[in-house]
C-alpha positions as CSV (number, residue, x, y, z in Angstrom):
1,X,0.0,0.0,0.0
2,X,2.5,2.4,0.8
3,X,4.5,1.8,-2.4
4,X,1.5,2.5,-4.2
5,X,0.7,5.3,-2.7
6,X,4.1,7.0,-3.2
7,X,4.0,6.0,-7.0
8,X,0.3,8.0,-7.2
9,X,1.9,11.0,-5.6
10,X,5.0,11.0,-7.4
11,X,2.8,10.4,-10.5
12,X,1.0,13.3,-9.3
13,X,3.8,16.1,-8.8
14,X,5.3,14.9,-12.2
15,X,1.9,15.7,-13.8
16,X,1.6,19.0,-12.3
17,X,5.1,19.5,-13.0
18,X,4.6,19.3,-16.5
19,X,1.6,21.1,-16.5
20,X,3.3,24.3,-15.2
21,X,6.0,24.2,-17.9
22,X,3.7,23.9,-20.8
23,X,1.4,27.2,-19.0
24,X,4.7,28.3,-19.3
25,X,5.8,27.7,-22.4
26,X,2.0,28.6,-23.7
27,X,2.4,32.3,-22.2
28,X,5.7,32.8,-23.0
29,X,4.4,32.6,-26.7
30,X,1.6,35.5,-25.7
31,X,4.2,37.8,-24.5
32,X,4.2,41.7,-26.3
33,X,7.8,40.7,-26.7
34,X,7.1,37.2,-28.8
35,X,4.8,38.5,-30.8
36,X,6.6,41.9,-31.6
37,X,9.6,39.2,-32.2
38,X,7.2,36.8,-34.3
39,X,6.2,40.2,-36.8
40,X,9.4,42.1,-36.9
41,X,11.4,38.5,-38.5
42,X,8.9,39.5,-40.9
43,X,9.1,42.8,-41.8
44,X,12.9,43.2,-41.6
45,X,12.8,40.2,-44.5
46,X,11.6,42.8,-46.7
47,X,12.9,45.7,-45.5
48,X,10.2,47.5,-43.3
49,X,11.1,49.0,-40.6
50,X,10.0,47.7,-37.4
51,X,7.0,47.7,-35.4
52,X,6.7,48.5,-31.6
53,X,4.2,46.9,-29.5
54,X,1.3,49.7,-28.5
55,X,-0.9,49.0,-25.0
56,X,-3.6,51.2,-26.4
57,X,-3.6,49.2,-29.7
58,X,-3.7,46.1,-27.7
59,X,-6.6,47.3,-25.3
60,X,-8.8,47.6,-28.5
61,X,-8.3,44.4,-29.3
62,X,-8.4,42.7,-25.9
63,X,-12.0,45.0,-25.4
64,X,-13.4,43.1,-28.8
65,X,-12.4,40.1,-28.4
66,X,-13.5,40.0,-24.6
67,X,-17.0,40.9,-25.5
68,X,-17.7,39.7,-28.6
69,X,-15.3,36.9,-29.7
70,X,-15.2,34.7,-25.8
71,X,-19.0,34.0,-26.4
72,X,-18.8,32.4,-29.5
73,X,-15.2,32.2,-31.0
74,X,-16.6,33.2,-34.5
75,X,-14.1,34.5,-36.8
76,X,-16.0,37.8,-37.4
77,X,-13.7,41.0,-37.7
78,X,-14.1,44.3,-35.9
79,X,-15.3,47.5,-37.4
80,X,-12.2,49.3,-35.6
81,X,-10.3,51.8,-37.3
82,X,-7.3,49.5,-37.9
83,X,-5.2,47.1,-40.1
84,X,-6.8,44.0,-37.9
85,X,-5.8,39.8,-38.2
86,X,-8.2,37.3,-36.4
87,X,-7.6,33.6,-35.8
88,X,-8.6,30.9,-33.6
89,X,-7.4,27.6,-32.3
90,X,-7.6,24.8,-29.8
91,X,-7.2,25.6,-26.4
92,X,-3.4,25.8,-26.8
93,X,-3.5,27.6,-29.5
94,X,-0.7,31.3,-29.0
95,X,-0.7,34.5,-30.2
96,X,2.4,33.6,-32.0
97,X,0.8,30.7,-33.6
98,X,-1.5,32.5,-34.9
99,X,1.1,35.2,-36.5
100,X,3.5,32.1,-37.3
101,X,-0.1,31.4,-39.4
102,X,-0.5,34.8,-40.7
103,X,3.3,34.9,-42.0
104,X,2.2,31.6,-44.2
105,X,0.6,33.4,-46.6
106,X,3.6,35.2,-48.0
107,X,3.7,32.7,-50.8
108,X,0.6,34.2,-52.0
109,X,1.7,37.8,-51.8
110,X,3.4,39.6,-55.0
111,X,5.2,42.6,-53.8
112,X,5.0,44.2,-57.0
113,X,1.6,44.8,-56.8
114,X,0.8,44.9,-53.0
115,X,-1.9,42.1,-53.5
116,X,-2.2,38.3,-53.5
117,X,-1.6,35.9,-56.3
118,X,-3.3,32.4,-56.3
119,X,-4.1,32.5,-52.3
120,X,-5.0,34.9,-49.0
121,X,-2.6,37.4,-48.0
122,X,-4.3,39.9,-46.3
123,X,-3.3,38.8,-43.1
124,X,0.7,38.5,-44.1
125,X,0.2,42.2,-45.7
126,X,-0.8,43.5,-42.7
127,X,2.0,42.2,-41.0
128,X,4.8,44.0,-43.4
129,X,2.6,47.0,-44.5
130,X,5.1,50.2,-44.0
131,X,2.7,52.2,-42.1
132,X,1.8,49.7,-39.3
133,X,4.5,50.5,-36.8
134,X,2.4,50.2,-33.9
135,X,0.8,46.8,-32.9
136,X,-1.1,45.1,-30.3
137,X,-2.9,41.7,-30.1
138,X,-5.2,39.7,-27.6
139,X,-6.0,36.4,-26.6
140,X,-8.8,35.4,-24.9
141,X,-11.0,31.4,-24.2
142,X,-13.8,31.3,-25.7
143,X,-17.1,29.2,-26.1
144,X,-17.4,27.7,-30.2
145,X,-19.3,25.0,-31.8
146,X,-16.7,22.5,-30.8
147,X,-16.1,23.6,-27.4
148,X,-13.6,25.3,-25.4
149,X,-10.7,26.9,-28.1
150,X,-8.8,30.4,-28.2
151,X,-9.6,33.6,-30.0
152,X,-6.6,35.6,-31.2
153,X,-6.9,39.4,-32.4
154,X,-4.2,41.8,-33.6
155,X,-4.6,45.2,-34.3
156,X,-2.1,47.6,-36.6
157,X,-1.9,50.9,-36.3
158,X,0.1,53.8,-37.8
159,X,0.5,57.1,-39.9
160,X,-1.7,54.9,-42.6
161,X,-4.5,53.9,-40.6
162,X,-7.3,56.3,-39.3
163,X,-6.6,57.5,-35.6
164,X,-9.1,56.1,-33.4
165,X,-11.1,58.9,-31.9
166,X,-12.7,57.2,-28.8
167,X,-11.3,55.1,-25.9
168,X,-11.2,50.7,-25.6
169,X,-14.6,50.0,-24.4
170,X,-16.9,53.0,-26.5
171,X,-19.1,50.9,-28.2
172,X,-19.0,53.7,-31.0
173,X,-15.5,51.7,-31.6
174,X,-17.5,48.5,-33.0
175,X,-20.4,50.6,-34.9
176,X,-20.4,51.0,-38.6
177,X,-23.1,52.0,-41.1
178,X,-25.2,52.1,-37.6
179,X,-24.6,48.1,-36.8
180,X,-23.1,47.2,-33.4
181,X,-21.6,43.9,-33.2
């Protein structure tokens, strides 16, 4: 019995263990600093200069997809005045998976004409545009058809996008054409 017993508490610290480093591992790949990392391999490929990470930027998108995306995990874009990349996964699903996923589709992005050729790009274009030196993204559970699984936003901002005029949170910031999501 007490052999047994040992063994099931051993097995028990080993699990928990392991459990801590992969919350670790799974937040160190939500950091500003990742993700800022995971976009700027990017844009210094071709020559962009780099983008900063932006709390304000970040609170935008933490605000939507806290009270729109966490109910429902539908991959349904904001109407915020910015460059903006939406993505979800499982529950282990990072931010910088998600931009790992968003650099993909540079096969499918001609730089000659700032568009996409045989594929979707939009995502990887917002990720190198020039003007989108400021960046912030969010990650947040959410409920979806198939159960538990991770919304991920990023917003881009800069000289080429339209200044946001009101604060995280003004529901003005998610009304277009007079719809609020």
């Amino acid at each position: 019995m007490a052999i047994s017993k040992k063994i099931s508490i051993q097995s028990i610290i080993v699990i928990l263990l392991l459990r801590l480093i992969s919350l670790h591992v799974t937040s160190a790949q939500n950091s500003a600093r990742d993700v800022i990392n995971a976009h700027n391999i990017e844009r210094t490929a071709v020559g962009v200069p780099p983008a900063q990470w932006n709390d304000t930027v970040a609170a935008f998108a933490m605000d939507y997809a806290t009270k729109y995306r966490a109910k429902d995990c539908a991959m349904e874009h904001s109407t915020l005045p910015f460059g903006e990349n939406i993505a979800a996964g499982g529950p282990d699903f990072s931010i910088v998976d998600a931009v790992k996923g968003f650099a993909a589709e540079k096969k499918f992005y001609d730089k000659g004409t700032k568009g996409c050729k045989g594929g979707e790009c939009g995502h990887y274009a917002n990720m190198i545009a020039h003007d989108s030196t400021q960046i912030g993204c969010a990650r947040v559970k959410c409920k979806g058809q198939g159960g538990d699984g991770i919304f991920v936003g990023c917003s881009y901002w800069g000289p080429g996008w339209i200044c946001p005029i009101v604060q995280p949170g003004d529901p003005r910031a998610y009304t277009q054409a007079g719809t609020n999501y």
